[in-house]
Phi, psi and omega in degrees: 000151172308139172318300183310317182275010177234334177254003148305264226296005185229341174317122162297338154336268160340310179283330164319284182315313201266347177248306202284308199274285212312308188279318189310310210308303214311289190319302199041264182217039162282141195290127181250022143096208203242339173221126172229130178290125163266152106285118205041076174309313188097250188263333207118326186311305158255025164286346218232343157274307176307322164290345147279355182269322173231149162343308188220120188224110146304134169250106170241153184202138184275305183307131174306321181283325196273323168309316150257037174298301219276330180303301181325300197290329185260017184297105144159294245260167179307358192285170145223109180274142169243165170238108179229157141280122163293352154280028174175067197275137162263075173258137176252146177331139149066015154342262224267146203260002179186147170228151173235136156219105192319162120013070140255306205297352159306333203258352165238128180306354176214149161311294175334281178334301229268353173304304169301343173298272196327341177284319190261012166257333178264339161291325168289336185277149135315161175277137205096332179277163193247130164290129135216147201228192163197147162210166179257192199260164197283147162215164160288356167289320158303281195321309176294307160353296182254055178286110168115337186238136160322122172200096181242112141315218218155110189258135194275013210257340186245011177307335195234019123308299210298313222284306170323345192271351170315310173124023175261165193217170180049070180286198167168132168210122196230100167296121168275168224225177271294133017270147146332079184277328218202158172230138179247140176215159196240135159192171189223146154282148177284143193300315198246153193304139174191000000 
């Protein structure tokens, strides 16, 4: 990330926004179960929501500095954090009873990636668990915003093929309205194994 779009993202602004709008709207009133995956905590802002919500929560983050902001910052508490790539999580299979991923999937540089990511947040769920996410919607106010940072954005109108062709079911994908800033999406690993 740009300095400026890493101290946004570290803002109470940002944790504000992400505790009153982002996570309520995302979350709405689904169970994420008893161990839940974040993919790109980031600073954190929503790990410090999410953790109140479960027993046990993984946190992974690809940046190295920010991982170990946040492993630091999270010593003693129910968290664990990893510094991982999420295309390619060391993780074991059929884990986690739920993954969540925040305003991230834009921050991986290809369609190709962000497919393989979804594959491996559904490869890591039990069977029956559930994704839920948000990313936002492309602008040219965002595309300048993140000048200097990875930014392939995510048109929501093909979000939830990509996500069946992965291998989730009971998709659900919702823009918000009016004008569209964000998309929220839902989806379950099918219940018998595959």
């Amino acid at each position: 990330m740009n300095p400026e779009h890493l101290a946004f993202c570290a803002s109470p602004e940002w944790a504000q926004i992400l505790q009153e709008e982002i996570l309520p709207w995302a979350l709405g009133d689904s169970d994420l179960g008893d161990d839940l995956l974040e993919v790109g905590a980031g600073p954190g802002m929503s790990t410090d929501v999410l953790r109140r919500l479960v027993p046990r929560l993984t946190a992974v983050e690809l940046d190295d500095r920010l991982a170990a902001a946040l492993a630091a910052r999270l010593a003693g508490t129910k968290v664990d954090v990893v510094h991982a790539d999420a295309t390619a999580l060391p993780l074991e299979s059929g884990r986690f009873s739920a993954v969540t991923c925040f305003t991230m999937l834009h921050h991986v540089p290809s369609a190709e990636s962000q497919d393989q990511l979804l594959g491996e947040l559904r490869r890591v769920l039990r069977p029956g668990g559930l994704l839920v996410g948000s990313d936002s919607v492309a602008t040219p106010e965002l595309r300048e915003f993140h000048e200097g940072d990875t930014y392939v954005p995510i048109d929501p109108d093909t979000m939830a093929a990509r996500l069946r062709q992965v291998g989730f079911i009971d998709v659900e994908v919702q823009s918000s309205h009016p004008p569209p800033e964000r998309f929220r999406f839902l989806a379950h690993r099918p219940a018998a194994a595959s």
